[in-house]
ROSE-423363 format. One record per residue (C-alpha): residue in one letter; x, y, z. Coordinates in steps of 0.2 Angstrom, whole numbers, plus 5000, padded with zeros to 4 digits. Example, Ala and Ser with C-alpha at 12.3 -4.5 7.8 and 13.67 -1.06 7.14 Angstrom:
BEGIN
A506249785039S506849955036
***
This chain:
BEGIN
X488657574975X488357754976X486557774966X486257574965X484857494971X485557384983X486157584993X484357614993X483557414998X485157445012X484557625017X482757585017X483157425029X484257505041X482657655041X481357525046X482557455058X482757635066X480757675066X480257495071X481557525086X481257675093X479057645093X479757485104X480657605116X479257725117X478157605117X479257535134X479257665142X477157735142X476557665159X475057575153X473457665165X472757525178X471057455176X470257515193X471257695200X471357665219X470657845220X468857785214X468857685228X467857725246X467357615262X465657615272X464757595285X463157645297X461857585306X460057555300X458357535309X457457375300X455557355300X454657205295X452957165290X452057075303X452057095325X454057095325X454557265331X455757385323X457657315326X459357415324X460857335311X462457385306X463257355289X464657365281X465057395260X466457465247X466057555232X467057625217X466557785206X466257735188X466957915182X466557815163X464957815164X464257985162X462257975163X462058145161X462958315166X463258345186X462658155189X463958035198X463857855196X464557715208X464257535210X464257465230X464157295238X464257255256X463657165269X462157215282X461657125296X459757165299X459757165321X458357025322X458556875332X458656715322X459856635306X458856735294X459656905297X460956945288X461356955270X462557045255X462057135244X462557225226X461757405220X462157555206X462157695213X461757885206X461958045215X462458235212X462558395221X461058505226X461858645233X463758665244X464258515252X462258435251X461958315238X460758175234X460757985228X459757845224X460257665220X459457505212X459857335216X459857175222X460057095239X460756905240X460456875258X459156815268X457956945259X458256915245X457757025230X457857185221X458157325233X457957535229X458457695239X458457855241X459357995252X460358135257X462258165260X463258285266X465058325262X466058315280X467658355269X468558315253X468558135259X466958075272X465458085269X463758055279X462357995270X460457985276X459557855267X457757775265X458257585258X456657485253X456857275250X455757135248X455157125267X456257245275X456257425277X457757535281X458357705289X460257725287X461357825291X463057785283X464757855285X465857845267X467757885268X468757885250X470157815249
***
């Protein structure tokens, strides 16, 4: 059985054996990367000063929000992207105060610890509709941040000023 064909059908077998073993054990031990990284992830919150149309004077809300960094989507060099929800309660009296809300956020550095950001989305509460922003932030360290920011929806305008921690 030295040069016979079953020593090769025998040593090609055990061969496939070997490889198809040791890619199962590799493959084993690879950690398979999560879907979201916690690191992505940062908590909000500020307090707004809300105007609306009309004789009802200017009020001061609070919100609250969550957002994670979408370090895949690359718009274009030195440009960050996020997406945010939260929850913002407007400061008028009555039921129709409050709401959540959904946006996509872009920002990037202007100089030092000063960047900018502007976001585009939609509010689900009881102004319902697309909303848009614009602002400022500040880098208070590698993790908190304070932002400035002008939010425009349907009926209501906002001043914010937020404070972002990453988790």
């Amino acid at each position: 059985m030295n040069n016979s064909p079953q020593k090769y059908l025998l040593n090609g077998l055990l061969s496939v054996v070997m490889i198809t073993a040791s890619g199962y054990s590799l493959a084993e031990t690879k950690k398979k990367a999560p879907l979201l990284d916690r690191n992505d992830f940062s908590i909000g919150a500020g307090l707004s000063i809300n105007s609306v149309d009309g004789p009802v004077d200017d009020e001061v809300g609070f919100q609250f929000f969550g957002a994670y960094e979408l370090n895949n989507v690359n718009l274009m060099e030195g440009v960050r992207s996020s997406i945010e929800a939260g929850y913002m309660d407007y400061g008028f009296d009555g039921a129709d105060a409050d709401g959540i809300w959904a946006t996509f956020v872009v920002g990037g550095d202007i100089s030092g610890s000063v960047n900018w950001l502007a976001r585009a989305g939609f509010d689900f509460g009881d102004d319902s509709g697309l909303m848009v922003g614009a602002g400022l932030g500040a880098e208070l360290d590698k993790r908190t941040r304070l932002r400035f920011e002008y939010v425009i929806r349907d009926e209501l305008d906002s001043i914010q000023l937020n404070l972002v921690y990453k988790l």
